[in-house]
PQR file with spaces between the fields and no chain letter, atoms N, CA, C, O and H, PARSE charges and radii, in Angstrom:
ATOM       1  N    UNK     1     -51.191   69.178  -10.861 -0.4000 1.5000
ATOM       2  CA   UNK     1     -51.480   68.144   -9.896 -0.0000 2.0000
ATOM       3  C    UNK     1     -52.224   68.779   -8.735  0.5500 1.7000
ATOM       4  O    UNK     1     -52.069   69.971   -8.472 -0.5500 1.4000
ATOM       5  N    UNK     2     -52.926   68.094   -8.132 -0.4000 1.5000
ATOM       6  CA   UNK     2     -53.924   68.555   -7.643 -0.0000 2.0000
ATOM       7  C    UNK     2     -53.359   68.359   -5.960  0.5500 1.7000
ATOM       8  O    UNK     2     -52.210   68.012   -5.689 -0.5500 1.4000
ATOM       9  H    UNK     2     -53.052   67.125   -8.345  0.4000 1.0000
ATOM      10  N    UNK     3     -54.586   68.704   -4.780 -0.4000 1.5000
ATOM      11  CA   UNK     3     -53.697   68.620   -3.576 -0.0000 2.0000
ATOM      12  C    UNK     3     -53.508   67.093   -2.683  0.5500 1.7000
ATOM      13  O    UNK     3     -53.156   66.806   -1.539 -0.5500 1.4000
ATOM      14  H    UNK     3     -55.519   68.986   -5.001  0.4000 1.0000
ATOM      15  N    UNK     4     -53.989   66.261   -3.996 -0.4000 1.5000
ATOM      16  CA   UNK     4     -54.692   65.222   -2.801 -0.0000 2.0000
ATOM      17  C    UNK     4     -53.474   63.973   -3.464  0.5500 1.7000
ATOM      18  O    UNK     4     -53.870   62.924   -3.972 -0.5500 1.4000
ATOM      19  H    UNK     4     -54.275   66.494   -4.925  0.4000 1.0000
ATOM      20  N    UNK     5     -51.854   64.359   -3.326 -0.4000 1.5000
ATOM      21  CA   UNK     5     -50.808   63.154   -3.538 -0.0000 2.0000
ATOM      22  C    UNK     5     -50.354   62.279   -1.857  0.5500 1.7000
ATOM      23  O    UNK     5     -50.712   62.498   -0.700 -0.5500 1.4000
ATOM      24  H    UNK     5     -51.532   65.212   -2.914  0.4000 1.0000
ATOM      25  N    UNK     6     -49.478   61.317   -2.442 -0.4000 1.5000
ATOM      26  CA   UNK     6     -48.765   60.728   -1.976 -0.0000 2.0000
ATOM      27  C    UNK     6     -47.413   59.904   -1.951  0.5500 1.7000
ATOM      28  O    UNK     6     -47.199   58.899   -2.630 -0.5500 1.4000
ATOM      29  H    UNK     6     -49.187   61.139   -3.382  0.4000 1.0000
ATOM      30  N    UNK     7     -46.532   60.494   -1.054 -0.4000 1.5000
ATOM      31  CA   UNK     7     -45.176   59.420   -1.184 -0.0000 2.0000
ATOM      32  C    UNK     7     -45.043   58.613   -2.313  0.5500 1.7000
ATOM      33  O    UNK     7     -46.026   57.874   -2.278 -0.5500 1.4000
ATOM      34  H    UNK     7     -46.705   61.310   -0.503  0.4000 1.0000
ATOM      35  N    UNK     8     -44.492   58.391   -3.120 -0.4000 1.5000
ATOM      36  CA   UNK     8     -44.045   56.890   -4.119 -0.0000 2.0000
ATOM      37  C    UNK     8     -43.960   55.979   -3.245  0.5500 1.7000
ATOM      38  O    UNK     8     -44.718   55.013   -3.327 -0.5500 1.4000
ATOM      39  H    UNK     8     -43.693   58.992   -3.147  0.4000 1.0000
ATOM      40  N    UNK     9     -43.237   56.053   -2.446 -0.4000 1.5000
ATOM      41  CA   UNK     9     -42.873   54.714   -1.302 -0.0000 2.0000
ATOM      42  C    UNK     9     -44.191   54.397   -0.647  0.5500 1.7000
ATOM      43  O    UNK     9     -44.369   53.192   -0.826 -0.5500 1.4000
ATOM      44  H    UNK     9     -42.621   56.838   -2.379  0.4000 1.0000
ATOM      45  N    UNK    10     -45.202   54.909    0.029 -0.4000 1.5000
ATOM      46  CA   UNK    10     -46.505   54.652    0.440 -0.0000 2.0000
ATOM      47  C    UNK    10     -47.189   53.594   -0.043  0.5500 1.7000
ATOM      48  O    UNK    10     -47.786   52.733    0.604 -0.5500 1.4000
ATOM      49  H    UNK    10     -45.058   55.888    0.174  0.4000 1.0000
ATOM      50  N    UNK    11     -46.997   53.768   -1.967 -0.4000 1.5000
ATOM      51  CA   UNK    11     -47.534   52.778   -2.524 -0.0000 2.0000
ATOM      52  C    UNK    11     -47.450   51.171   -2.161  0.5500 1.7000
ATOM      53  O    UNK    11     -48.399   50.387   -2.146 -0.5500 1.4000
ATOM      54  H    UNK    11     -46.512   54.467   -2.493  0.4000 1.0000
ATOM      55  N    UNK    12     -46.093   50.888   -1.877 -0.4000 1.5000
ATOM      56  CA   UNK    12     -45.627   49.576   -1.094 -0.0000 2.0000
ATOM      57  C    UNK    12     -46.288   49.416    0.682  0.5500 1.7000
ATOM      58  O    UNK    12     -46.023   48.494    1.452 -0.5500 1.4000
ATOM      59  H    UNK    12     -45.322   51.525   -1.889  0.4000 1.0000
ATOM      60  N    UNK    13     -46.927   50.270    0.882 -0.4000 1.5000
ATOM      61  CA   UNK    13     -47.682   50.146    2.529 -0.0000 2.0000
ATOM      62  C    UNK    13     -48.471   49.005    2.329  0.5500 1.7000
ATOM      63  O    UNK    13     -48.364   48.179    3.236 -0.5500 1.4000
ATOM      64  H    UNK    13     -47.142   51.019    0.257  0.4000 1.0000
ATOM      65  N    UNK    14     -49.582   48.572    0.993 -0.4000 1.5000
ATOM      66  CA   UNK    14     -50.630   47.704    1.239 -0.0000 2.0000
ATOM      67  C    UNK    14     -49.997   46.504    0.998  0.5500 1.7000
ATOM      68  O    UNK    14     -50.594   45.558    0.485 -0.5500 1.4000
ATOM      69  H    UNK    14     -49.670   49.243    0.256  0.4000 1.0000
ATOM      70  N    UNK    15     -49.015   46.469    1.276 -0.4000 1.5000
ATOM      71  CA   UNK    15     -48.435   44.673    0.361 -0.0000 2.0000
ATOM      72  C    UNK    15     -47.627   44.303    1.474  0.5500 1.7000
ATOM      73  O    UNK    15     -46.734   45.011    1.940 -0.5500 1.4000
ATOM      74  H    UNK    15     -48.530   47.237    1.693  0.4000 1.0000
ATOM      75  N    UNK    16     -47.973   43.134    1.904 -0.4000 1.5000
ATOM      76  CA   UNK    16     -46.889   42.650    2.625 -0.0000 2.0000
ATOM      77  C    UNK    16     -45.665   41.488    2.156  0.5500 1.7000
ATOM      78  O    UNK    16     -45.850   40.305    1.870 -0.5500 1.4000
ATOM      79  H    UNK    16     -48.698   42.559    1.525  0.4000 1.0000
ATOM      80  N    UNK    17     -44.484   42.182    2.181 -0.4000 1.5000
ATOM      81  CA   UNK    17     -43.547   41.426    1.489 -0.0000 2.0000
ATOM      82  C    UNK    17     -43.573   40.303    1.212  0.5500 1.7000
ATOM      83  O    UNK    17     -43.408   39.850    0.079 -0.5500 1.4000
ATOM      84  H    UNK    17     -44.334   43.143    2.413  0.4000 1.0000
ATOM      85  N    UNK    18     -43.869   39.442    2.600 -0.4000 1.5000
ATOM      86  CA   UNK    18     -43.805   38.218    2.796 -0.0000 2.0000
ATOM      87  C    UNK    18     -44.643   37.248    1.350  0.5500 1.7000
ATOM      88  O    UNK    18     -44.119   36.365    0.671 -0.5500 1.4000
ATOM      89  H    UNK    18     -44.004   39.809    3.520  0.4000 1.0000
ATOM      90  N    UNK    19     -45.538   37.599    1.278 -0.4000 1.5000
ATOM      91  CA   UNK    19     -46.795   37.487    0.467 -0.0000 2.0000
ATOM      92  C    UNK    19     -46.518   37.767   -0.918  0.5500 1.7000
ATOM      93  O    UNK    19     -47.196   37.211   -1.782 -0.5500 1.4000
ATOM      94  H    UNK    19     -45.964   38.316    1.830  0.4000 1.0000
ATOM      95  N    UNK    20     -45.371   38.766   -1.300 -0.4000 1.5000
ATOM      96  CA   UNK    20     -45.436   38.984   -2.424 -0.0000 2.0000
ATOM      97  C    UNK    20     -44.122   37.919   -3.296  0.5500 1.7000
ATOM      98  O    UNK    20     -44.024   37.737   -4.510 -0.5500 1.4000
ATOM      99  H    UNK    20     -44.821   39.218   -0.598  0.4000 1.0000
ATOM     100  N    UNK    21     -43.165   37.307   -2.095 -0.4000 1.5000
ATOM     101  CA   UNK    21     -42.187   36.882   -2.698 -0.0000 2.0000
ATOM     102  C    UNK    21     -41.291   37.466   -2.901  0.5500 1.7000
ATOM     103  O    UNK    21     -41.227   38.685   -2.739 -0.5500 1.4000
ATOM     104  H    UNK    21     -43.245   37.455   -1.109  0.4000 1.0000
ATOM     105  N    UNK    22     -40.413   36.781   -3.291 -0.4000 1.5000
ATOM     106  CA   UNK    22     -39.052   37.294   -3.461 -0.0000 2.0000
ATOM     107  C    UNK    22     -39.186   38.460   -4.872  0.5500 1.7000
ATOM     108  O    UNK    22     -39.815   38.399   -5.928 -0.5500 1.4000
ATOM     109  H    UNK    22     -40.466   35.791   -3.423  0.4000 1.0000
ATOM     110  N    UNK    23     -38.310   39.439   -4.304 -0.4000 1.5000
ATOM     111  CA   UNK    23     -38.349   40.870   -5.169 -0.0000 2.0000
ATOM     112  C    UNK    23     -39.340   41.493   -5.473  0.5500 1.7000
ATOM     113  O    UNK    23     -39.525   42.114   -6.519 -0.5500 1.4000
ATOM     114  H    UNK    23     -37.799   39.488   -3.446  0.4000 1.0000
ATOM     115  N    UNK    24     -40.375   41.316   -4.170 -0.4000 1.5000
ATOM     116  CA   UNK    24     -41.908   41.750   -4.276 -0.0000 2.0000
ATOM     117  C    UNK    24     -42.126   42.949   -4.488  0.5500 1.7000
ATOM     118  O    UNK    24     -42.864   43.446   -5.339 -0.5500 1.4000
ATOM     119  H    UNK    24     -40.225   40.811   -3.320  0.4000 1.0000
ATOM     120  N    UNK    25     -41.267   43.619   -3.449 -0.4000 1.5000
ATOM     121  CA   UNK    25     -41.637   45.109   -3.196 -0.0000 2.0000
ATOM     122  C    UNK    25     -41.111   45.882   -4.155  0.5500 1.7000
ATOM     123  O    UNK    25     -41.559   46.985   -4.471 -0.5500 1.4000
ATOM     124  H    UNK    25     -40.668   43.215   -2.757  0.4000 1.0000
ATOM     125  N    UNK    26     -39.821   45.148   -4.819 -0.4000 1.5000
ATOM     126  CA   UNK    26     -39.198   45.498   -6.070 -0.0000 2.0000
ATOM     127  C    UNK    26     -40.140   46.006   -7.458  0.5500 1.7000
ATOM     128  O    UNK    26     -40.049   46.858   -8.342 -0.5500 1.4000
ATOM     129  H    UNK    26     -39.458   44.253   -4.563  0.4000 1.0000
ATOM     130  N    UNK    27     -41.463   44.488   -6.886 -0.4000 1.5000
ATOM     131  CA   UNK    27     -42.563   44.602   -8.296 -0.0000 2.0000
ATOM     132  C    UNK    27     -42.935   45.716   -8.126  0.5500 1.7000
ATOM     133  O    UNK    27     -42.745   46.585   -8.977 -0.5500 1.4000
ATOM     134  H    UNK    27     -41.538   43.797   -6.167  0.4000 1.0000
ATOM     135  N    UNK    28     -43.536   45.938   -7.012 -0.4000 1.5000
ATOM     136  CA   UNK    28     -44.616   47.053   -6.570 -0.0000 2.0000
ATOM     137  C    UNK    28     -44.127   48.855   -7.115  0.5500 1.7000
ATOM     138  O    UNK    28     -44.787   49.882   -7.272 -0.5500 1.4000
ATOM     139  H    UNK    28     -43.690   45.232   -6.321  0.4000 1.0000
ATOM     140  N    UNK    29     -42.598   48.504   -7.273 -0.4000 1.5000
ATOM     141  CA   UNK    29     -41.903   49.678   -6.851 -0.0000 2.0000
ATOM     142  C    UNK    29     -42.318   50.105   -8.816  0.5500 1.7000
ATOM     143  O    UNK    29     -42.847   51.134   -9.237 -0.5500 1.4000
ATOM     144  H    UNK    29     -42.061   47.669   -7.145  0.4000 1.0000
ATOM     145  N    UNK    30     -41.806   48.811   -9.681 -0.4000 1.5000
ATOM     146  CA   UNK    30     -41.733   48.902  -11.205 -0.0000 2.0000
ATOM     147  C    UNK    30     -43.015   49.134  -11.528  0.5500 1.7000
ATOM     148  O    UNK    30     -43.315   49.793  -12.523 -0.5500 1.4000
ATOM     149  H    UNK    30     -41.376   47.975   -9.340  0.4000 1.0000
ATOM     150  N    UNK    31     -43.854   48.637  -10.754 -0.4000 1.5000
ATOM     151  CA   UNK    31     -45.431   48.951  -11.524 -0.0000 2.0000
ATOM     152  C    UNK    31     -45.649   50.206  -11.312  0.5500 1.7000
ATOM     153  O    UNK    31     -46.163   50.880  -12.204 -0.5500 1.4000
ATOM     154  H    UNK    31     -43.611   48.102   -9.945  0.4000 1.0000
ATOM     155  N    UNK    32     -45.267   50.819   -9.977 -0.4000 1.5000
ATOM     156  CA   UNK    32     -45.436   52.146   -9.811 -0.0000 2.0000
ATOM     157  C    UNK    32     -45.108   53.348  -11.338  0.5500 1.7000
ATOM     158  O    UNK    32     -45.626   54.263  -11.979 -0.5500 1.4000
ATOM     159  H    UNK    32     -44.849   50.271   -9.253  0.4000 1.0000
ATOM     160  N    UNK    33     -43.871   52.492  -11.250 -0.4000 1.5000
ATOM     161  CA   UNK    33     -43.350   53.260  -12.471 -0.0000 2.0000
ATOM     162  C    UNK    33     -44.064   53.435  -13.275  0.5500 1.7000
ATOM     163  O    UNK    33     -44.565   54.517  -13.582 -0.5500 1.4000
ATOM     164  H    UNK    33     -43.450   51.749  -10.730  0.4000 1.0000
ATOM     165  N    UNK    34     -44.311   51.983  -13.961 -0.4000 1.5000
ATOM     166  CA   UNK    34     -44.962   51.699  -15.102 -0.0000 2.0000
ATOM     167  C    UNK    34     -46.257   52.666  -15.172  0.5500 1.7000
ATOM     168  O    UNK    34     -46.538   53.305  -16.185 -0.5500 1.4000
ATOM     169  H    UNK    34     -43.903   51.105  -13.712  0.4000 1.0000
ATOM     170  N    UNK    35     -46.997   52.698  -14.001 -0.4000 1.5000
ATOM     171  CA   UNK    35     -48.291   53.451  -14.101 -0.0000 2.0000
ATOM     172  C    UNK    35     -48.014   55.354  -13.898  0.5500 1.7000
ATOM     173  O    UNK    35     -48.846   56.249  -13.744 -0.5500 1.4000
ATOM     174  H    UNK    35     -46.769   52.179  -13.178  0.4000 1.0000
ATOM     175  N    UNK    36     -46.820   55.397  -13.965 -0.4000 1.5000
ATOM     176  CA   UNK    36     -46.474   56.943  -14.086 -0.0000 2.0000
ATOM     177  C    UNK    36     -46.131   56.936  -15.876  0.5500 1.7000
ATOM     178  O    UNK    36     -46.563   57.928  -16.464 -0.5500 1.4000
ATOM     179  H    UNK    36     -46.144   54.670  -14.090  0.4000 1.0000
ATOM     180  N    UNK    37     -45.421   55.929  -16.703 -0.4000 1.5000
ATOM     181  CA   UNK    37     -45.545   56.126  -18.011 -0.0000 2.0000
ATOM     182  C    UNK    37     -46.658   56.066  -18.773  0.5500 1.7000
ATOM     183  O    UNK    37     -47.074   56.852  -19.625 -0.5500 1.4000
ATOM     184  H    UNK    37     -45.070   55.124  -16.226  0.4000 1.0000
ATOM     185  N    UNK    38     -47.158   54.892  -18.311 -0.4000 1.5000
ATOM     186  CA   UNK    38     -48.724   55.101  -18.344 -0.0000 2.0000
ATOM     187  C    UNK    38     -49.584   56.111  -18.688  0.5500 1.7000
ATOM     188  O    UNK    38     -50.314   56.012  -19.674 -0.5500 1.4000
ATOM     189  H    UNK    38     -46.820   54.253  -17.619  0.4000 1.0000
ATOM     190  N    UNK    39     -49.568   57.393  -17.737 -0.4000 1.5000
ATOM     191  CA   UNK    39     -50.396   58.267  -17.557 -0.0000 2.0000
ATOM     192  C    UNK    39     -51.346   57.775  -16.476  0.5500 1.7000
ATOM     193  O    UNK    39     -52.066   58.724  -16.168 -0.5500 1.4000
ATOM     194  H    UNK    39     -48.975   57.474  -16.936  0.4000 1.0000
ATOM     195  N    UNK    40     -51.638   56.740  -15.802 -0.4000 1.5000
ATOM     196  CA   UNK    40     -52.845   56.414  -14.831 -0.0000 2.0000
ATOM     197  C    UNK    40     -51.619   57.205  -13.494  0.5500 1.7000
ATOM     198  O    UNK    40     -50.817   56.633  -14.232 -0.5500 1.4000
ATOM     199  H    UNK    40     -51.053   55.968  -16.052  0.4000 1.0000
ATOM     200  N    UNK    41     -51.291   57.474  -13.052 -0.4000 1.5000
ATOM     201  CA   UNK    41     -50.495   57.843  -11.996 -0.0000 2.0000
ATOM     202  C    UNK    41     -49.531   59.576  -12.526  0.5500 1.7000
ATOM     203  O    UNK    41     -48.887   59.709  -13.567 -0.5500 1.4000
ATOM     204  H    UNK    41     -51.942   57.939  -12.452  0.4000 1.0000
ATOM     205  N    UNK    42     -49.717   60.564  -11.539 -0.4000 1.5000
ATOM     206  CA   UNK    42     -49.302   61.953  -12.070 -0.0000 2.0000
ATOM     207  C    UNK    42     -47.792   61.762  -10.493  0.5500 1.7000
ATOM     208  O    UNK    42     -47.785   61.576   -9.276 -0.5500 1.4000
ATOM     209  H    UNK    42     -50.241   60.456  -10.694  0.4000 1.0000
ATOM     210  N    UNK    43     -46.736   61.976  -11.664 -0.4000 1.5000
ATOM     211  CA   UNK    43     -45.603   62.007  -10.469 -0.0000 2.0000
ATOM     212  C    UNK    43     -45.281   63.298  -10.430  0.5500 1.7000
ATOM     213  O    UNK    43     -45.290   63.909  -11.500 -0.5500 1.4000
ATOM     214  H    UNK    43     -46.742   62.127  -12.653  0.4000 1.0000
ATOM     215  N    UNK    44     -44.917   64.017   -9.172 -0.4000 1.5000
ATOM     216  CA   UNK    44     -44.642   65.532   -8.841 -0.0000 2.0000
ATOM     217  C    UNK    44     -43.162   65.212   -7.697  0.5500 1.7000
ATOM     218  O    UNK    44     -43.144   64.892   -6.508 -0.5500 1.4000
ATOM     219  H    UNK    44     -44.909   63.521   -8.303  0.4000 1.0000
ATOM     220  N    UNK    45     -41.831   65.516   -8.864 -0.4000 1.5000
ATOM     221  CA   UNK    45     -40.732   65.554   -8.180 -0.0000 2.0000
ATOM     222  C    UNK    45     -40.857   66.949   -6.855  0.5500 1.7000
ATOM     223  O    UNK    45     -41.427   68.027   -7.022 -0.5500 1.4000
ATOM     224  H    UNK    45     -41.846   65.776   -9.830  0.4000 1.0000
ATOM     225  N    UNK    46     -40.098   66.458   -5.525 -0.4000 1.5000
ATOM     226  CA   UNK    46     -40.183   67.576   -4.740 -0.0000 2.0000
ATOM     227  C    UNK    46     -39.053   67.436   -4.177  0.5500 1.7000
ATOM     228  O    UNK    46     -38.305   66.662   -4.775 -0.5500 1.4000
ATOM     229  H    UNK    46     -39.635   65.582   -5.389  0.4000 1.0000
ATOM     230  N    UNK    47     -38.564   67.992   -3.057 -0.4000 1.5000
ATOM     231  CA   UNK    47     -36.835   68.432   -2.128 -0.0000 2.0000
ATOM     232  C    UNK    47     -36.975   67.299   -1.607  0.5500 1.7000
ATOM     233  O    UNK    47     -36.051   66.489   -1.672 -0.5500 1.4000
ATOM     234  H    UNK    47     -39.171   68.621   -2.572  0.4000 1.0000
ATOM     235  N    UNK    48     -38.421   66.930   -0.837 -0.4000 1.5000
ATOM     236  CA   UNK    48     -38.318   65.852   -0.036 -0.0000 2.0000
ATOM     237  C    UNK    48     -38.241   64.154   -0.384  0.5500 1.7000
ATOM     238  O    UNK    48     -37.869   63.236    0.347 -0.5500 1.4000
ATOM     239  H    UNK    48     -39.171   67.588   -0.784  0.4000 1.0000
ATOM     240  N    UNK    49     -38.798   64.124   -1.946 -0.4000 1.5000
ATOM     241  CA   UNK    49     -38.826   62.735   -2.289 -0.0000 2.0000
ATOM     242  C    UNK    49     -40.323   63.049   -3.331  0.5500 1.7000
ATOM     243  O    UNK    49     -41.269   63.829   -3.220 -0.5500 1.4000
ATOM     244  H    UNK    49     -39.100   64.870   -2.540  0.4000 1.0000
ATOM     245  N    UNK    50     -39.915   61.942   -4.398 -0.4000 1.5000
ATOM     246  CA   UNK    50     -41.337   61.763   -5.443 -0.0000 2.0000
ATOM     247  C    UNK    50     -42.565   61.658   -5.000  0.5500 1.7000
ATOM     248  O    UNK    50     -42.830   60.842   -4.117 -0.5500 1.4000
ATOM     249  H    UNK    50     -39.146   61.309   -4.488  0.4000 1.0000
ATOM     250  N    UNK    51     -43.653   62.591   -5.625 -0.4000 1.5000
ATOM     251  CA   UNK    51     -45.013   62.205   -4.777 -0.0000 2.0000
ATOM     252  C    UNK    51     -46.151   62.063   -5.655  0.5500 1.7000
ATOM     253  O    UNK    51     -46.175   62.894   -6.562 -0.5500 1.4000
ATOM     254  H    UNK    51     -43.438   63.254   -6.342  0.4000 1.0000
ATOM     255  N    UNK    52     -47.213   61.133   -5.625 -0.4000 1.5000
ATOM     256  CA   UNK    52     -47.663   60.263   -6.923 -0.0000 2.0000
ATOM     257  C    UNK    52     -49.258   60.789   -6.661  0.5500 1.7000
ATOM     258  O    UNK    52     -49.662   60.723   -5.500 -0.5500 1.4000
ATOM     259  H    UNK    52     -47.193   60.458   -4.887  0.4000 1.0000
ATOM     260  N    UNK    53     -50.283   61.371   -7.832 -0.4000 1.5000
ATOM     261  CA   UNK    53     -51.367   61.025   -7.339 -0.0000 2.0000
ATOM     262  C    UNK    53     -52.255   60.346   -8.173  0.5500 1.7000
ATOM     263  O    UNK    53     -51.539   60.014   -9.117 -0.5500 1.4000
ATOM     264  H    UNK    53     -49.955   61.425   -8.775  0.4000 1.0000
ATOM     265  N    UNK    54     -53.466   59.908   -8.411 -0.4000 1.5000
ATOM     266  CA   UNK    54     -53.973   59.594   -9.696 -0.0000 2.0000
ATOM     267  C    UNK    54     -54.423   60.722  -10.804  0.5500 1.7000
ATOM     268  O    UNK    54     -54.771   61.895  -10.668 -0.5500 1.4000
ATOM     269  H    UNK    54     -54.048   60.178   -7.643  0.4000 1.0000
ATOM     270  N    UNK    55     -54.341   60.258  -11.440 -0.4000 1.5000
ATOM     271  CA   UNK    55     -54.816   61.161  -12.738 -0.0000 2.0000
ATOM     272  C    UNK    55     -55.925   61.910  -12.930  0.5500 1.7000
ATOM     273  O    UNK    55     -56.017   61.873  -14.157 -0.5500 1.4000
ATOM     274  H    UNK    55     -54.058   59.305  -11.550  0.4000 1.0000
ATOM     275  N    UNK    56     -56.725   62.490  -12.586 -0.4000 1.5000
ATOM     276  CA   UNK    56     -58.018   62.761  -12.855 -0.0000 2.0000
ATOM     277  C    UNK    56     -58.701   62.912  -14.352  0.5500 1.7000
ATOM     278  O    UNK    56     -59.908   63.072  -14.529 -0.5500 1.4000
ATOM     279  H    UNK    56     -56.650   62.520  -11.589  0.4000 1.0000
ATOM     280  N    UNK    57     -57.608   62.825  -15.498 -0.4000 1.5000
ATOM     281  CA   UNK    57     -57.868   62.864  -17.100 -0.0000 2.0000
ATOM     282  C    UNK    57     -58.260   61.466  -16.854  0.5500 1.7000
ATOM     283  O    UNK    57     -59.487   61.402  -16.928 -0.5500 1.4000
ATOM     284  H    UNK    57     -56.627   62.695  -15.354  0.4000 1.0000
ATOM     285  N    UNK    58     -57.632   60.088  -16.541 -0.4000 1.5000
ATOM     286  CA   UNK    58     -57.867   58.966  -16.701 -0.0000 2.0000
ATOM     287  C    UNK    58     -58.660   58.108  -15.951  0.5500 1.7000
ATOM     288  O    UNK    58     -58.697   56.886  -16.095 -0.5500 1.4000
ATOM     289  H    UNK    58     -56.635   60.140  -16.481  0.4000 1.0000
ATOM     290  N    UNK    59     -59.477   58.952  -14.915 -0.4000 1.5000
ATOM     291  CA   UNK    59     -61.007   58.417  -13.987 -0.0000 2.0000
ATOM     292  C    UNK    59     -61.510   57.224  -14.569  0.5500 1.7000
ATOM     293  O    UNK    59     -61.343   56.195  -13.914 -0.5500 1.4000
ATOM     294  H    UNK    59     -59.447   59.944  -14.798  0.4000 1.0000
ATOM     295  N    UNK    60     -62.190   57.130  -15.849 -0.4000 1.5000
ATOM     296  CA   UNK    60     -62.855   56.128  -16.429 -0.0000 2.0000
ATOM     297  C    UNK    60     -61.726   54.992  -16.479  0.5500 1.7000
ATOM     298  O    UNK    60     -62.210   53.908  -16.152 -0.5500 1.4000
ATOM     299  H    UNK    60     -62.326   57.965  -16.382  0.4000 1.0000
ATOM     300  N    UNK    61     -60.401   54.924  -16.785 -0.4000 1.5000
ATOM     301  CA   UNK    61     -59.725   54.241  -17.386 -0.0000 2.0000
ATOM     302  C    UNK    61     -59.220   53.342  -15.831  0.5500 1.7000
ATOM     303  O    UNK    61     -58.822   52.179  -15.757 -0.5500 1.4000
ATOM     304  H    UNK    61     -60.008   55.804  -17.051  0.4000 1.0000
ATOM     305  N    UNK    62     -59.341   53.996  -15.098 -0.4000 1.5000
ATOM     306  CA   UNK    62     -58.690   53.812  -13.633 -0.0000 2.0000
ATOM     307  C    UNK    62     -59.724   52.953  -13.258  0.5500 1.7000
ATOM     308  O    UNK    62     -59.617   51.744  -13.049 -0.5500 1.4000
ATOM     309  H    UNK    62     -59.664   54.940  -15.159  0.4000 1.0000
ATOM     310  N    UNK    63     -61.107   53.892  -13.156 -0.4000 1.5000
ATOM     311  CA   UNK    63     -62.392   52.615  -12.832 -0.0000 2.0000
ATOM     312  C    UNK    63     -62.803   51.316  -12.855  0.5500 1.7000
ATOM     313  O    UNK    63     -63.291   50.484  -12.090 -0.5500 1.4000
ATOM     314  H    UNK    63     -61.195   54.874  -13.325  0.4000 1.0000
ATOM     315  N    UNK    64     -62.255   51.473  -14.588 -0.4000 1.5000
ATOM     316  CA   UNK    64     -62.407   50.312  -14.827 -0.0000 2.0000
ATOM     317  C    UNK    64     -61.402   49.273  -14.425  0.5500 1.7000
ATOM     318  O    UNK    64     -61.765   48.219  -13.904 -0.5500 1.4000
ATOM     319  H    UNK    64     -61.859   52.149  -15.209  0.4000 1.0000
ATOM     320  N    UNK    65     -60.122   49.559  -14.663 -0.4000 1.5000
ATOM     321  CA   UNK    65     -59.146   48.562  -13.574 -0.0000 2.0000
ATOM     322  C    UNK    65     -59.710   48.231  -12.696  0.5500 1.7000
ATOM     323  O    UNK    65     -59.762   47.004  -12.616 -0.5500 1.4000
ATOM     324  H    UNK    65     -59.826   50.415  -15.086  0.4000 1.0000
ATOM     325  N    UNK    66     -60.280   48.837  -11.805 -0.4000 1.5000
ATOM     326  CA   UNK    66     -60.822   48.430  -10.581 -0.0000 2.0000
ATOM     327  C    UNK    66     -61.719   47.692  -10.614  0.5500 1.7000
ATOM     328  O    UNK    66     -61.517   46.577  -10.132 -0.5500 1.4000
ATOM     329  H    UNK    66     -60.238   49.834  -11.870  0.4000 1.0000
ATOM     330  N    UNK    67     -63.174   48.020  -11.231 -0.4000 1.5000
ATOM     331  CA   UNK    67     -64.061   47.336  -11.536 -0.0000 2.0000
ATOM     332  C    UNK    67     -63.849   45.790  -12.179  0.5500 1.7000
ATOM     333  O    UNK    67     -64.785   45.019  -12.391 -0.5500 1.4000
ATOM     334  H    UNK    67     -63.338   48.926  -11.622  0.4000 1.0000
ATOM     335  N    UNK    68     -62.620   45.532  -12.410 -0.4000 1.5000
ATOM     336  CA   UNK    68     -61.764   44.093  -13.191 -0.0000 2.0000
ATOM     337  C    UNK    68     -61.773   43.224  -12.266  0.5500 1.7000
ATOM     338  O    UNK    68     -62.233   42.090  -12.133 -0.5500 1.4000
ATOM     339  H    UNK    68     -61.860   46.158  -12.237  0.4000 1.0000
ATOM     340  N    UNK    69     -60.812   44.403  -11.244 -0.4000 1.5000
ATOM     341  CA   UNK    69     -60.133   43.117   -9.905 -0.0000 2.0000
ATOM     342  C    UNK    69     -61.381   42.887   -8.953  0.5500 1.7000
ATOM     343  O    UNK    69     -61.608   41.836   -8.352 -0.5500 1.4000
ATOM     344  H    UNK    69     -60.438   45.325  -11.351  0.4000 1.0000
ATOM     345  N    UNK    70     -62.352   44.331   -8.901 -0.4000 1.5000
ATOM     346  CA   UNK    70     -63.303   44.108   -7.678 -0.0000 2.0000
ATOM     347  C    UNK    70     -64.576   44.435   -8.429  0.5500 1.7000
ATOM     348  O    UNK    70     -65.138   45.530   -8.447 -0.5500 1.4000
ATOM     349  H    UNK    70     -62.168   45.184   -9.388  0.4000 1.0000
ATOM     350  N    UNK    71     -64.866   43.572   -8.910 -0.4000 1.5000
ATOM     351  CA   UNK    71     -66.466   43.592   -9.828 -0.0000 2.0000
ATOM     352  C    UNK    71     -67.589   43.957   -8.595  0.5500 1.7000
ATOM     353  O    UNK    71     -68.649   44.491   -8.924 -0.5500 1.4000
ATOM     354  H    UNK    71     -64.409   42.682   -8.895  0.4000 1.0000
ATOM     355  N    UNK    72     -67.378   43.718   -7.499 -0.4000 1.5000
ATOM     356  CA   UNK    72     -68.641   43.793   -6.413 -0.0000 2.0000
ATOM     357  C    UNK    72     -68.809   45.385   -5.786  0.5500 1.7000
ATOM     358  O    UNK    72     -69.622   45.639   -4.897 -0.5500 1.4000
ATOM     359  H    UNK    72     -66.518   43.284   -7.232  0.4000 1.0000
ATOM     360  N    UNK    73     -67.906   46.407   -6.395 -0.4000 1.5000
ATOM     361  CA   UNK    73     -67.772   47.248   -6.374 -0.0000 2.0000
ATOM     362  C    UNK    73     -68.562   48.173   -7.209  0.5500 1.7000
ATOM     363  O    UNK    73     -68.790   49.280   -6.721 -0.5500 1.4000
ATOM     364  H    UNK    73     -67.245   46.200   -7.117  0.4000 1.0000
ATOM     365  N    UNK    74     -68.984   47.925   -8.298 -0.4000 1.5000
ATOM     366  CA   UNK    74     -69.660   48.512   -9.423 -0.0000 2.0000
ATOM     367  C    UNK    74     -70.671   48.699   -8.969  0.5500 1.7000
ATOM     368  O    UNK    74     -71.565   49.213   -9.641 -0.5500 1.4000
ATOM     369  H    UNK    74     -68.799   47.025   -8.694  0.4000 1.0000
């Protein structure tokens, strides 16, 4: 893993609860997961707490997610 991670919990910074509904942050927390079984997400247990970064094997695969939700991006 490379130097450029972050917090697991961070991931829930861009969402505001309110917005997501009931057991929102809950979702946010399972997708996290999900995208560490995945392989799109590299988790690095530490003393202080889990810390997540993207994958750099799965660049293209990641892109394109993105390119899905934000086509004006391409």
């Amino acid at each position: 893993m490379g130097g450029s991670h972050t917090a697991f919990d961070n991931l829930k910074k861009g969402f505001k609860a309110k917005e997501l509904g009931k057991g929102g942050l809950k979702r946010v927390d399972d997708m996290g997961k999900k995208l560490i079984r995945e392989g799109l997400l590299l988790a690095k247990p530490t003393h202080y707490g889990l810390q997540v970064s993207l994958n750099p094997r799965q660049s293209q695969a990641i892109r394109a997610i993105i390119i899905r939700f934000f086509p004006e991006l391409e």
